[in-house]
N, C-alpha and C positions, 0 to 999 in steps of 0.2 A: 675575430670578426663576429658581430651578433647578428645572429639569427634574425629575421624576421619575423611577425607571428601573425601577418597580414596577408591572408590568401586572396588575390582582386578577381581572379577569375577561375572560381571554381566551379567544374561543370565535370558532375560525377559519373555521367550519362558517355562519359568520353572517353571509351573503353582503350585506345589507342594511349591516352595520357592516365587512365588509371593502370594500365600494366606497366605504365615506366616508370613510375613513383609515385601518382594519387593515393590507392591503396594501400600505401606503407603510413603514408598520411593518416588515411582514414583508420587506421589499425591504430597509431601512437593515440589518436584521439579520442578515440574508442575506450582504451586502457586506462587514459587520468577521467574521464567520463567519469566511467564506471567505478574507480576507486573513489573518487570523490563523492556520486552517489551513494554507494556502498554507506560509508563513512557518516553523509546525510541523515539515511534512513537509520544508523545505528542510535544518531543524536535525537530524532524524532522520537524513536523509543525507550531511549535510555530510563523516563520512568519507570518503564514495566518492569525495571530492572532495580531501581531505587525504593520502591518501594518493600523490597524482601529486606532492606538497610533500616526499617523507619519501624521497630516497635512502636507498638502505642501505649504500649506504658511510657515510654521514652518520650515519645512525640506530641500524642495527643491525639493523634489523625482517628479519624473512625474506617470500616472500612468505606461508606460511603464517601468520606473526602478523596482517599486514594483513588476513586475510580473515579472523581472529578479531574485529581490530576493527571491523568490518560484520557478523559476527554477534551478538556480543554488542549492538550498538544493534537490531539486528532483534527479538533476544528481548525485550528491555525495552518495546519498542516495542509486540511482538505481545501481551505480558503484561499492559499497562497500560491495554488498550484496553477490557477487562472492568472494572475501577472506574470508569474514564472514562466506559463508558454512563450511568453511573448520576448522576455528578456534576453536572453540570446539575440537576439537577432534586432535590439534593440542595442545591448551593450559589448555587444562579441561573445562567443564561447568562450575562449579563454577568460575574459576578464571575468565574466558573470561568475565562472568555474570556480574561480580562485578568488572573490567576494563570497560567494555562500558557503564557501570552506570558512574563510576566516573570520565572518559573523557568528559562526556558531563556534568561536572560541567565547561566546560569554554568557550563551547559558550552560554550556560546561564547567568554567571557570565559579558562575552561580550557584550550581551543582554543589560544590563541594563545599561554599561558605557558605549554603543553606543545610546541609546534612552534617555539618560541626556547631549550628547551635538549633539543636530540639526546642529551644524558650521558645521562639518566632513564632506570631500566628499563623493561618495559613496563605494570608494573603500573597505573601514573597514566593512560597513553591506555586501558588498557581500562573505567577508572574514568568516566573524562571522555567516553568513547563509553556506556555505559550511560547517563549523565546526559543527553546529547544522545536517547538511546531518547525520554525523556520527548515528544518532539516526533511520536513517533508513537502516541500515545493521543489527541492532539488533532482523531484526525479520528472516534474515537467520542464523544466531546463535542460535538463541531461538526454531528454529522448526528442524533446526538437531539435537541440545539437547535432545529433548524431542522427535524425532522419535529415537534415541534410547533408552531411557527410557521404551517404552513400549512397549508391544507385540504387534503381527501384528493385533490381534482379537481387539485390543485396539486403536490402532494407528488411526484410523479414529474419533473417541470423541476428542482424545485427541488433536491432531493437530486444528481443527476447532476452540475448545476451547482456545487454544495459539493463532494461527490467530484472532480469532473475539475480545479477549481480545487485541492484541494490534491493530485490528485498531480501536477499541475505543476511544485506546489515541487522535485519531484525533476531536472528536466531544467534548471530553471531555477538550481539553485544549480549544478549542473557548467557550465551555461551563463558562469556568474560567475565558475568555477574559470579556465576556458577564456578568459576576456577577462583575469582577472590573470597569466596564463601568458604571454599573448600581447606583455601591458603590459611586465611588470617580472619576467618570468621565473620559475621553478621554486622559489625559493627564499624568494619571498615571501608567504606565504599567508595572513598576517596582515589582508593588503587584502582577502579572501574575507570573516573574519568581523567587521572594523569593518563591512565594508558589512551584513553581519545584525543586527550590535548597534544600528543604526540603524532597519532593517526591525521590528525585534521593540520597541523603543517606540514607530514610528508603528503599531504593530498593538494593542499594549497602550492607546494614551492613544485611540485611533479605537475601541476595545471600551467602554472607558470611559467615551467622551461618547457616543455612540449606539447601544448597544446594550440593550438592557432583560430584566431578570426576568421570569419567569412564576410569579404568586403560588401557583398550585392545582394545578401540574405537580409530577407524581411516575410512580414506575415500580414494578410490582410485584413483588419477588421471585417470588411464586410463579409468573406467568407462564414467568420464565425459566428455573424448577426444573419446570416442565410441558414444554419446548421441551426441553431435558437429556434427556426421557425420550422422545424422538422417536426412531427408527432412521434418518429423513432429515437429522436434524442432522448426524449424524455423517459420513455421506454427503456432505450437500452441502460441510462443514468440509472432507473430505479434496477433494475437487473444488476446492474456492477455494483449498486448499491449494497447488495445481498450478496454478493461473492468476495470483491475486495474489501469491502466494508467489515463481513464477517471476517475475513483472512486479518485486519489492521487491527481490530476491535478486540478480536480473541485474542493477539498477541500483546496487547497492552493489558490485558485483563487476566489471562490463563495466569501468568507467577501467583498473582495474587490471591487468584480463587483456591489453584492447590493449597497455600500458604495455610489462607482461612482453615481449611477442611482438615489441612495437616493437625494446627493447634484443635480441630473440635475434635480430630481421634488420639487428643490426649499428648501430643510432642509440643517440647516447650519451643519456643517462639526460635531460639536459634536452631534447634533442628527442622521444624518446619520449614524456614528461608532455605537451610540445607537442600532438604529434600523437593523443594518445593522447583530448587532452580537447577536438579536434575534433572527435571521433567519439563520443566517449562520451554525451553528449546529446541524440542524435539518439536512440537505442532509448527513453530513457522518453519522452522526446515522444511519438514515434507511437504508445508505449502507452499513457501520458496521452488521446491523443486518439481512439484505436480503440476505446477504453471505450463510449464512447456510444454509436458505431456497432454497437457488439457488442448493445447493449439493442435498438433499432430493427431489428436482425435477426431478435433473436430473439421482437422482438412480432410477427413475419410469419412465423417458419415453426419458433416453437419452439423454448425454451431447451436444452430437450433435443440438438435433432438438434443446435443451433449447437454447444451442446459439444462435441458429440460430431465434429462437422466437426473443431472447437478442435485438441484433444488428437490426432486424428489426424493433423493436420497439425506440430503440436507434436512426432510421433516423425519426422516426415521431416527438421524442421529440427536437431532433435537431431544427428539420422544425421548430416547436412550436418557439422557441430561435431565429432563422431566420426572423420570422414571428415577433415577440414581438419587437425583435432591429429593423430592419426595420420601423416598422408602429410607434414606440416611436421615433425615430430620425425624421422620417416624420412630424409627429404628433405635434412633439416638434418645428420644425423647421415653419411648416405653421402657428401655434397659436402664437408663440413667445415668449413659455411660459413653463413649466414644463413639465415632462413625464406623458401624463394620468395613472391615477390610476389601469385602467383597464391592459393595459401594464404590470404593474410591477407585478400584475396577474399571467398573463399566464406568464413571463419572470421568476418568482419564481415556476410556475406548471411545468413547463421546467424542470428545474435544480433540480428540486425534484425528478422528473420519474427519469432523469437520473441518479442520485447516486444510486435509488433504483433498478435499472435495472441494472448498473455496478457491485453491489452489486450481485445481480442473477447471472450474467456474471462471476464474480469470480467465484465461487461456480460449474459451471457448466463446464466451462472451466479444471478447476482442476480435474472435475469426469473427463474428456476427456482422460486424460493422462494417470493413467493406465488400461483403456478400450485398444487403442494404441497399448501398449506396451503389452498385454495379445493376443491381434490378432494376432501383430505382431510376438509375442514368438511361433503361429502353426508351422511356418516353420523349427523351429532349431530342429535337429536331437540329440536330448539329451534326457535324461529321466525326468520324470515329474517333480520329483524335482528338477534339472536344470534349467528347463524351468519355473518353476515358479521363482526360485530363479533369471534368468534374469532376468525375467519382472516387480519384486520391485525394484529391483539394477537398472535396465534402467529409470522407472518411478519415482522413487528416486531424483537419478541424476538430472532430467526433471526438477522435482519440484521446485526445488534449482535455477537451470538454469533460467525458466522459472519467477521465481520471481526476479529476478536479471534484468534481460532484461524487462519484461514488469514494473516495476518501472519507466523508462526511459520516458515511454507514457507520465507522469504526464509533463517531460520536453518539451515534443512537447507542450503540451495545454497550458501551460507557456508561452511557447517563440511565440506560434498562436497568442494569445490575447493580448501580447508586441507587435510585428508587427501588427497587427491589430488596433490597438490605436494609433502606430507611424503614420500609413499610412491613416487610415481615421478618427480615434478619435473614433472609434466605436469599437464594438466586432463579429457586423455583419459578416463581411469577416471570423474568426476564426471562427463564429458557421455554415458559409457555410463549411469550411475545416474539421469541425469535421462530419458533416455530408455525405461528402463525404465518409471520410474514413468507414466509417459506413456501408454505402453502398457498397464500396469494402469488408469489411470483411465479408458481410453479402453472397455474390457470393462466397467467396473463402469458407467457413464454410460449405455452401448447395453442391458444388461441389466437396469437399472433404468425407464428415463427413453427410451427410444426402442424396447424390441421388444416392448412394451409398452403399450397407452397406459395415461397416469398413474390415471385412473379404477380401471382394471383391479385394479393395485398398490397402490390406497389402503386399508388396515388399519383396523377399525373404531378412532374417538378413545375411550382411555381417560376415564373419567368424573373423574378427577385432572385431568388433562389441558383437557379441556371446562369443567370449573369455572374452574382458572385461569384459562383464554384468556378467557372471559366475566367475571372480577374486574379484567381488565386495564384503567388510566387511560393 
């Protein structure tokens, strides 16, 4: 007998029918979620990983094209994450699941007949990385999925756990790059993405035999045209901008920067890709993994201050990166010879803090939001349950929003460190610009959200606004 994959009435809230099987539910769905994400976010990245495959004697690319082809998947990425909320609950989970699995069987499939002929200009890689983007909308599909799956008592495991599971994908596919490097050398990259073309059908046919629809799930427009008209939207957007942004940004960029620095202290092009992609999946790990950490901090003393700890520390690692290109181009330039050793040092102590710190920054950032929107909910003249029922439907919304937009960051740090190399051959200039910004979000963060308290700052909710949050399924 088959299965059905059509849940009519699901009501997570119904603690009675979640201990007699809902929860097993929610558990199986939970599992091809997150593999399928997982698998997404590895396909979003996969340039960061191709590009250690793409001499330029071979290619032709500079390195300002490569950092085009990691922006351009970023933007697609950060773009698509806005329809994607809404898919699920437009198309079913299951079916959306097992669609965005098996679309991105063709810019992988592109992958490999654009990295066996070097002639091609560079039109077709920037092609076939925008189509790989698609792999980063799967984790707003995947976390609307699965916050309705579960109860609210739950919803906080359960989401972290879908998030930290698919930014994994990102360390684990340079992890992959890095064992075919090791295997069969720089030239073979094609063994990167057979081994996803196989990930991405057990992800696709594991969505399909257990995972399920939700018959009465839907999202409402006007909620998230109520949350648009927030001043902390935009606020918190440009904050995430500066955390997940830096975390997406650096891991599409980190292979390549070592790579660079590898060949200017003198390793030829396949020991740099080597060396390069030892290193390079260590930073999203510890950012992958600092995530959580950063949430459990800031339930103890405040998303606010954590940030704002965040981003100050985020201008000192800067500095460090500043400091490192700087005194290496120097360095480099007066001896007439290689990047000292010590350089590439602190230049990898840099880039480490700061995924781990972006990492924290996620996590804290996101406790931010319904703290927000709970302050914010004293003013509406509704009853308790109203009011609370706002203030998830608002901070809901946010969420979704807020991952969509701060995506985009990863496109600034892209397209910094392409200008930055156009214009002086260095990366210098783009780690003064990110340090900048650092330091601006670091003022807006302490000025809003920390010398302050949130109550204080909270703005009575327009009656627009309060309707919607209260229409919200």
């Amino acid at each position: 007998m088959v299965r059905s994959h059509l849940l009519p009435d699901w009501d997570p809230e119904d603690t009675v029918a979640w201990e007699a099987g809902n929860k097993k539910i929610a558990r199986r769905n939970l599992i091809w979620s997150v593999a399928a994400e997982h698998v997404g976010f590895s396909i979003w990245s996969i340039w960061s990983v191709m590009v250690l495959f793409m001499p330029t004697s071979v290619y032709g690319f500079s390195a300002g094209d490569k950092f085009l082809l990691g922006a351009i998947a970023t933007l697609v990425g950060g773009c698509l994450r806005f329809p994607y909320t809404f898919a699920t609950a437009r198309f079913g989970g299951r079916n959306w699941t097992v669609f965005s699995a098996l679309v991105l069987l063709v810019p992988t499939i592109g992958t490999m007949v654009l990295l066996a002929n070097p002639v091609l200009p560079l039109w077709p890689y920037l092609l076939c990385a925008a189509l790989a983007g698609l792999g980063g909308g799967n984790f707003a599909s995947s976390m609307t999925n699965i916050n309705a799956f579960y109860p609210q008592r739950l919803k906080g495991a359960a989401l972290a756990l879908n998030a930290g599971g698919g930014n994994l994908g990102v360390p684990i596919v340079q992890l992959v790059g890095l064992l075919v490097i090791a295997t069969v050398g720089n030239r073979q990259p094609y063994w990167v993405c057979a081994v996803y073309l196989v990930l991405l059908a057990v992800a696709a046919i594991g969505a399909a035999l257990y995972m399920d629809n939700l018959q009465h799930y839907q999202i409402q427009m006007s909620t998230m045209r109520a949350v648009l008209s927030e001043r902390h939207t935009w606020v918190i957007a440009l904050l995430y901008i500066g955390t997940f942004g830096s975390f997406i940004g650096f891991s599409f960029a980190f292979g390549q920067l070592l790579q660079i620095n590898f060949i200017a202290s003198g390793q030829s092009t396949a020991q740099a890709s080597l060396h390069a992609a030892q290193i390079a999946f260590v930073g999203p790990l510890l950012g992958s993994l600092s995530r959580a950490y950063g949430g459990r901090l800031a339930d103890r003393l405040g998303g606010g201050r954590v940030t704002l700890g965040v981003f100050c520390s985020m201008i000192l690692a800067a500095g460090i990166l500043v400091s490192a290109s700087t005194f290496g181009d120097h360095g480099a330039a007066k001896a007439a010879g290689p990047v000292p050793a010590a350089t590439m040092i602190w230049y990898v102590a840099g880039f480490i803090a700061l995924f781990i710190l972006s990492g924290i920054g996620n996590g804290s950032v996101y406790k931010m939001i319904p703290t927000i929107f709970e302050a914010r909910s004293r003013s509406l003249q509704v009853s308790e349950t109203e009011r609370r029922q706002w203030s998830r439907s608002m901070a809901g919304a946010l969420i979704g929003l807020t991952g969509a937009i701060g995506a985009l960051g990863g496109v600034g740090v892209n397209l910094a460190l392409q200008q930055s190399y156009l214009s002086n051959g260095t990366a210098t200039a783009a780690f003064w610009a990110f340090a900048l910004f650092y330091v601006a979000a670091s003022a807006l963060t302490w000025a809003l959200y920390v010398r302050r308290p949130l109550q204080a700052t909270a703005l009575a909710v327009p009656e627009a606004a309060s309707q919607a949050g209260l229409a919200y399924v």
